[in-house]
C-alpha positions as CSV (number, residue, x, y, z in Angstrom):
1,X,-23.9,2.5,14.0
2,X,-23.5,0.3,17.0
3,X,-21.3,1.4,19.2
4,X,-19.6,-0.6,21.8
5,X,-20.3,1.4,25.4
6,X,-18.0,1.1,28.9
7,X,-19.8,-0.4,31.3
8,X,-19.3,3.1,33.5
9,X,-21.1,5.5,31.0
10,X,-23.6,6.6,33.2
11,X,-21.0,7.9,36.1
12,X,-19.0,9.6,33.1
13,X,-21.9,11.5,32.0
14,X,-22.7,12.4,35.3
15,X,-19.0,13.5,35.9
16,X,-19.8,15.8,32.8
17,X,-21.8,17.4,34.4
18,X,-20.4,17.4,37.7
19,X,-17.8,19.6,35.8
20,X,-19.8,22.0,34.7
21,X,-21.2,22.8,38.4
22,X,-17.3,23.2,39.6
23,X,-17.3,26.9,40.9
24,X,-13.9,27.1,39.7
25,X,-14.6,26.8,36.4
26,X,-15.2,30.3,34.8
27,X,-18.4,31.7,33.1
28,X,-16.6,31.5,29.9
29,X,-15.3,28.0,29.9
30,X,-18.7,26.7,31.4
31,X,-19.7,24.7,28.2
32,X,-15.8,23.2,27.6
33,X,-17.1,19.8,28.8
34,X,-19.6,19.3,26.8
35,X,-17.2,19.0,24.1
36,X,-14.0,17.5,22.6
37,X,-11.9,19.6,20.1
38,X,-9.9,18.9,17.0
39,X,-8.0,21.4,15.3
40,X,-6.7,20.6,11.7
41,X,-5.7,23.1,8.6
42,X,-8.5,23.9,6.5
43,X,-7.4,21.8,3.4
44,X,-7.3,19.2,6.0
45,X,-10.6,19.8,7.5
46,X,-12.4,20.0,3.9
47,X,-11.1,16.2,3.5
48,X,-12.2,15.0,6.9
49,X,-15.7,16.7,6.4
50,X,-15.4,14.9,2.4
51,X,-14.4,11.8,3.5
52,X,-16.5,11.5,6.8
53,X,-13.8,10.4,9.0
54,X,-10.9,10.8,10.9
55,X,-8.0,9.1,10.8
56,X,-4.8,8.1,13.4
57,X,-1.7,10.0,12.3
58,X,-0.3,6.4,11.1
59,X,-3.5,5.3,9.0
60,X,-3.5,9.2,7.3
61,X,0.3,8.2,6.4
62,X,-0.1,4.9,5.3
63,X,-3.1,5.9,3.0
64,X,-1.0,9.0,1.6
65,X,-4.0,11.4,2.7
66,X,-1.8,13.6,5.6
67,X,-2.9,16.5,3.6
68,X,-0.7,19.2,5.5
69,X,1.9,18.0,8.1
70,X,1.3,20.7,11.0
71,X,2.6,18.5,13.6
72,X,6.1,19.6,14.9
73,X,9.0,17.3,14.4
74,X,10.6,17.5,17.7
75,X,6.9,16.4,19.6
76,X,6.6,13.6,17.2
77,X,9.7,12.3,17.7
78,X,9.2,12.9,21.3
79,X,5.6,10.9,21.3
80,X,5.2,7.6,21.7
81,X,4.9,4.9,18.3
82,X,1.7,3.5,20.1
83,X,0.0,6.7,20.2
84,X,0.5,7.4,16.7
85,X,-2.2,5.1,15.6
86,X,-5.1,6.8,17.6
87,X,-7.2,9.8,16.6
88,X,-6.5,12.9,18.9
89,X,-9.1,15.2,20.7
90,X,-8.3,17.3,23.3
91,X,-10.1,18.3,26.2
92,X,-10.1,22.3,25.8
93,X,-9.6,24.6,22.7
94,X,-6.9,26.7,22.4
95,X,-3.9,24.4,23.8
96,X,-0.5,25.6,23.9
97,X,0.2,23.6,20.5
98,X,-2.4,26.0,19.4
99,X,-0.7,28.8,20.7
100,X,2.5,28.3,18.7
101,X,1.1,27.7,15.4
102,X,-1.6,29.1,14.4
103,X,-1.4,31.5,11.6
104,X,0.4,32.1,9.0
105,X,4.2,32.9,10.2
106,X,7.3,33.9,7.6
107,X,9.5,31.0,6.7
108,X,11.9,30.3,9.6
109,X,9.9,32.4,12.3
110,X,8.1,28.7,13.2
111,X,7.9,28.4,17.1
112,X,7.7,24.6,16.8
113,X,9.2,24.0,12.9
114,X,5.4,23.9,12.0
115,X,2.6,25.9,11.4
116,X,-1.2,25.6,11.1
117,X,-2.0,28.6,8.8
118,X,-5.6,28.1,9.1
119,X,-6.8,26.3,11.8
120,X,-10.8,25.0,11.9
121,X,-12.1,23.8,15.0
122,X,-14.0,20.5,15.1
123,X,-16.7,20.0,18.4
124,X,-17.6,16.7,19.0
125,X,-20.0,15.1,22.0
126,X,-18.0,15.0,24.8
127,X,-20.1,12.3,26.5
128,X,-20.6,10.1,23.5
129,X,-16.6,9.6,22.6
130,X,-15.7,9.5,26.1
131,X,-18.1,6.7,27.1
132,X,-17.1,4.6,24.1
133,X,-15.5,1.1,24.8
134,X,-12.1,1.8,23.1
135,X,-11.9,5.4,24.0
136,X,-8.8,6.2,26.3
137,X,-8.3,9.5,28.4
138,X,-4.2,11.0,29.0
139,X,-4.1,13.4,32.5
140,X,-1.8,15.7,30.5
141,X,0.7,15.9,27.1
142,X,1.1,12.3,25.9
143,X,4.3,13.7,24.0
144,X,5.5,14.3,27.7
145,X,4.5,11.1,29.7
146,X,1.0,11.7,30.6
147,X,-0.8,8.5,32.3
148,X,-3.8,7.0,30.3
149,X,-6.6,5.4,31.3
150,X,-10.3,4.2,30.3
151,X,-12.6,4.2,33.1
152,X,-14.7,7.0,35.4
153,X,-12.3,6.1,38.0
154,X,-9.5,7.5,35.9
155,X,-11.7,10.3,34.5
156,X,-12.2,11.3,37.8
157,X,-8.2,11.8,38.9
158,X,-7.9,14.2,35.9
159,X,-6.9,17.6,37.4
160,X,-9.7,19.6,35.5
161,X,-9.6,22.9,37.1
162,X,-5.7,23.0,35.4
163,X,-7.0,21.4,31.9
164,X,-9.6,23.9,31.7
165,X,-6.9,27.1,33.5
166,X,-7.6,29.7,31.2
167,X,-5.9,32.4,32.7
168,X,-2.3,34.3,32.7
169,X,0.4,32.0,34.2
170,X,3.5,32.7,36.6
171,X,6.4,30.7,36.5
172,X,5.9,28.8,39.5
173,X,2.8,27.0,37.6
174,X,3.4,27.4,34.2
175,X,5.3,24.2,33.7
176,X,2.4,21.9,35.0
177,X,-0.9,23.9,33.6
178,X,0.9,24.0,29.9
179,X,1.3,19.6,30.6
180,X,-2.7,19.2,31.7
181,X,-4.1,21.9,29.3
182,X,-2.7,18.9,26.2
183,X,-5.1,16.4,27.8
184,X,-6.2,14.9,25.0
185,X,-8.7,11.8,24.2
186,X,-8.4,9.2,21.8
187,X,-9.8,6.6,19.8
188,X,-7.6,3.7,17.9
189,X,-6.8,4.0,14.4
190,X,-10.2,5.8,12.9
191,X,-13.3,7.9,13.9
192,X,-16.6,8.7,12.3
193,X,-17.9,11.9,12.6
194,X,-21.5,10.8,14.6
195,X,-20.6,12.6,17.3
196,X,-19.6,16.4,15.4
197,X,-21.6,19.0,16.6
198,X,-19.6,21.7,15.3
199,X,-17.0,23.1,12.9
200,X,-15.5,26.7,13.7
201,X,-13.7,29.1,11.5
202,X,-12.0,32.0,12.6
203,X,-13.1,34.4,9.7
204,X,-15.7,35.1,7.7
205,X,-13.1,34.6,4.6
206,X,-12.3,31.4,5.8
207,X,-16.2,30.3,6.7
208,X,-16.3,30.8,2.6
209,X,-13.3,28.8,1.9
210,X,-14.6,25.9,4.0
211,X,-17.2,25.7,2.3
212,X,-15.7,26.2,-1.4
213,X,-13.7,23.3,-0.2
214,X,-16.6,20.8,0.3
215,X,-18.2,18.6,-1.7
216,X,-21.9,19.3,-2.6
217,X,-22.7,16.0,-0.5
218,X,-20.6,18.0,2.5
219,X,-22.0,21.2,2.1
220,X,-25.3,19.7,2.5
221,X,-24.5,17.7,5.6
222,X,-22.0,20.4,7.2
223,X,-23.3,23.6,6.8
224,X,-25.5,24.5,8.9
225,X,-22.8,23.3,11.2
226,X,-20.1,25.6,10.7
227,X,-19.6,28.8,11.9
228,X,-17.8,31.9,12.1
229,X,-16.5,32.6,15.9
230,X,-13.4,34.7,17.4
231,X,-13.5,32.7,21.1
232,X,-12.3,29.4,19.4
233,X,-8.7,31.2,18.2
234,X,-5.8,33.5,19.8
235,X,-5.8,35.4,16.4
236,X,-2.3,37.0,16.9
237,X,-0.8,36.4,13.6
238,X,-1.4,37.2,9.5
239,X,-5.0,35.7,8.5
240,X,-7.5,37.1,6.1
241,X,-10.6,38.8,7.7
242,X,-12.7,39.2,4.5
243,X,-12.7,39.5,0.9
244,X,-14.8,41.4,-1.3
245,X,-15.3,39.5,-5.1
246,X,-17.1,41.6,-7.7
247,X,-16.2,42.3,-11.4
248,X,-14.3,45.0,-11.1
249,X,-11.6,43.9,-8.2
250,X,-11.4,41.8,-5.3
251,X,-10.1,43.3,-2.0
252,X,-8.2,41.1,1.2
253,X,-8.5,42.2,4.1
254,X,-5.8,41.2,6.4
255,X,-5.4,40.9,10.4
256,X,-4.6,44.5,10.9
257,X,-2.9,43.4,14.2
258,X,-0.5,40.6,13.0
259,X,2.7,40.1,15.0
260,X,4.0,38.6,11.7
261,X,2.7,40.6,8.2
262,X,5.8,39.3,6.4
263,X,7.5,38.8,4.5
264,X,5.9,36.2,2.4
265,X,5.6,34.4,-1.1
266,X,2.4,35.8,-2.0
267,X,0.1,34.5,-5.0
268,X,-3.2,35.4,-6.2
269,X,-4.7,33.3,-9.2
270,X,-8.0,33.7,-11.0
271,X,-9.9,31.6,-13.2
272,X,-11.8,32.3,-15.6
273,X,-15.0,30.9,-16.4
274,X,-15.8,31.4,-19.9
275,X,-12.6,31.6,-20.9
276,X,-10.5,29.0,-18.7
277,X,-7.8,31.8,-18.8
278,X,-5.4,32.0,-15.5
279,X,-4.5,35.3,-14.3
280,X,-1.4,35.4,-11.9
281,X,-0.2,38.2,-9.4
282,X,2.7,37.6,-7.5
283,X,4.4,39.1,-4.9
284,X,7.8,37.5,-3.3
285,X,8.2,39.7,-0.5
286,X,4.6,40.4,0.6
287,X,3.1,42.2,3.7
288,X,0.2,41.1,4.8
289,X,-0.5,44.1,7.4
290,X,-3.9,45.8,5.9
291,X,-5.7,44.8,2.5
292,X,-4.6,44.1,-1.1
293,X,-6.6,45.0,-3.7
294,X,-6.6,43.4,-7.7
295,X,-7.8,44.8,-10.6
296,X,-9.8,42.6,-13.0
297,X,-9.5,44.6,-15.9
298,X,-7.3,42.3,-17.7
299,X,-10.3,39.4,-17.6
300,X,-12.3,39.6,-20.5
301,X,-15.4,38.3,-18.2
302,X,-15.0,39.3,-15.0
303,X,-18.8,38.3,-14.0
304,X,-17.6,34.7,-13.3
305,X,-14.2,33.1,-11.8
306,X,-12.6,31.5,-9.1
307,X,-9.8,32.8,-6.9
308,X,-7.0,31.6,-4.7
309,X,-4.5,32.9,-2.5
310,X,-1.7,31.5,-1.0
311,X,1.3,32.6,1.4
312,X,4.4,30.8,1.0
313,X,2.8,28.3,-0.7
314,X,-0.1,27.2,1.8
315,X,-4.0,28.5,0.8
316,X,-5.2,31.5,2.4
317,X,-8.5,31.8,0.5
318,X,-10.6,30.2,-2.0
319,X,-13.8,30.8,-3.8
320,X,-16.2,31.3,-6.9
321,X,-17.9,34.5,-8.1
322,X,-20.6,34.6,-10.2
323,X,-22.4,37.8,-10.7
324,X,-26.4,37.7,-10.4
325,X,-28.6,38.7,-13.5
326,X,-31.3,38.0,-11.7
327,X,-33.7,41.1,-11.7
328,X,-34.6,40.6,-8.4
């Protein structure tokens, strides 16, 4: 594909790297401009990585495909209509959005009336969105003002050393680091996934989710892409760590340190395979605070199913088991 460049691409590449030389940017936060990052739910990351695309909040609504609405209401209503129709990347993982909703939370404990149970990190090319011709940079939260602009020129006027702050914050700053840490890029309407690099799950049960999720057309394409990291999350709240499937029980294993275990609606399903029989355990008032273990003896063949999980209603973990016969 063909993509339209600016005529300045060479001096934004070179300011890419000019970043990365800054001594004020930490050993730790060395590689950040390299990339752009994307955070969506995992249902909503299996569809983008299905479908091949990304779409602007206003095309996903028009199409029907918002999967899961993470988004708070108060920012929306706070952003701008023109910036609805753009695709959203920000400069640096972990923003304050990220801060106050990731996880799963109890109903009415939600810091921003939304949550993002599950969050998978998308990496793109930081030097071949930002030197696109219809690619547009913000100095800061675009629900809060920020200026945009298109060029190096602009590029350069970014305050990077307070988008990239990744430290503890006093008061006196903590007002203007929270604005530039949103910086965001965007791109009308729809983007391809060309530029991906990477795809980053916090857990190793949510790495086999992912991928339960995908297509086999996906799986093929993606997976040796995605990736199991703890730097890309804050990891505060309830998640699953692992699961162990085999044909006697399966076992969660939940963030031991969780500032919110619970309560929650809690649901376990299993499928069958030879029998299409559904098995249901339910718990309304669950704690999610160490591991949960379920017995399979009710299945009459427990060598094959599939199994889901969900708290309050929103998917925790998915995947098949199939026991090897194999005498090897």
């Amino acid at each position: 594909m063909n993509v339209p460049r600016k005529p300045d691409s060479e001096r934004i590449r070179a300011h890419i790297k000019h970043l990365k030389e800054q001594p004020w940017v930490g050993k730790a936060q060395r590689w950040w401009p390299d990339y752009l990052f994307r955070v969506d739910d995992i249902t909503a990351a299996a569809k983008i990585l299905n479908d091949g695309y990304l779409l602007s909040r206003k095309e996903a609504l028009a199409a029907g495909v918002l999967v899961l609405d993470c988004a708070s209401p108060n920012v929306i209503a706070a952003t701008a209509e023109q910036w609805k129709d753009y695709v959203r990347l920000y400069f640096r993982p972990k923003t304050p959005t990220e801060y106050l909703s990731e996880g799963f939370r109890p109903a009415g404990s939600y810091e921003l009336g939304a949550h993002r149970p599950v969050p998978i990190v998308m990496l793109f090319d930081a030097a071949d969105i930002l030197t696109r011709a219809d690619a547009e940079f913000s100095d800061g939260n675009l629900a809060a003002g920020a200026a945009t602009g298109n060029d190096y020129d602009f590029l350069c006027e970014i305050p990077f050393e307070q988008v990239y702050h990744d430290r503890s914050l006093d008061e006196s700053e903590k007002r203007s680091i929270v604005f530039r840490r949103h910086a965001e890029v965007i791109v009308p309407r729809r983007l391809d996934l060309s530029s991906l690099r990477y795809i980053v799950c916090r857990t190793q049960a949510e790495y086999e989710t992912l991928l339960h999720l995908l297509q086999p057309t996906a799986v093929k394409r993606w997976s040796r892409r995605i990736s199991q990291k703890t730097n890309m999350h804050y990891r505060f709240w309830t998640f699953v760590e692992q699961v162990e499937l085999n044909n006697k029980r399966i076992l969660f294993r939940f963030n031991p340190s969780s500032q919110t275990p619970g309560p929650f609606s809690a649901c376990v399903s299993i499928l069958e395979d030879a029998t299409r029989q559904k098995y249901l355990w339910e718990d309304g008032s669950y704690h999610a605070s160490s591991q949960l273990e379920i017995s399979l003896d009710q299945l009459q063949h427990p060598e094959g199913y599939s199994v889901r999980l969900e708290l309050d209603g929103q998917l925790a973990y998915s995947n098949h088991y199939a026991e090897n016969n194999l005498p090897f």
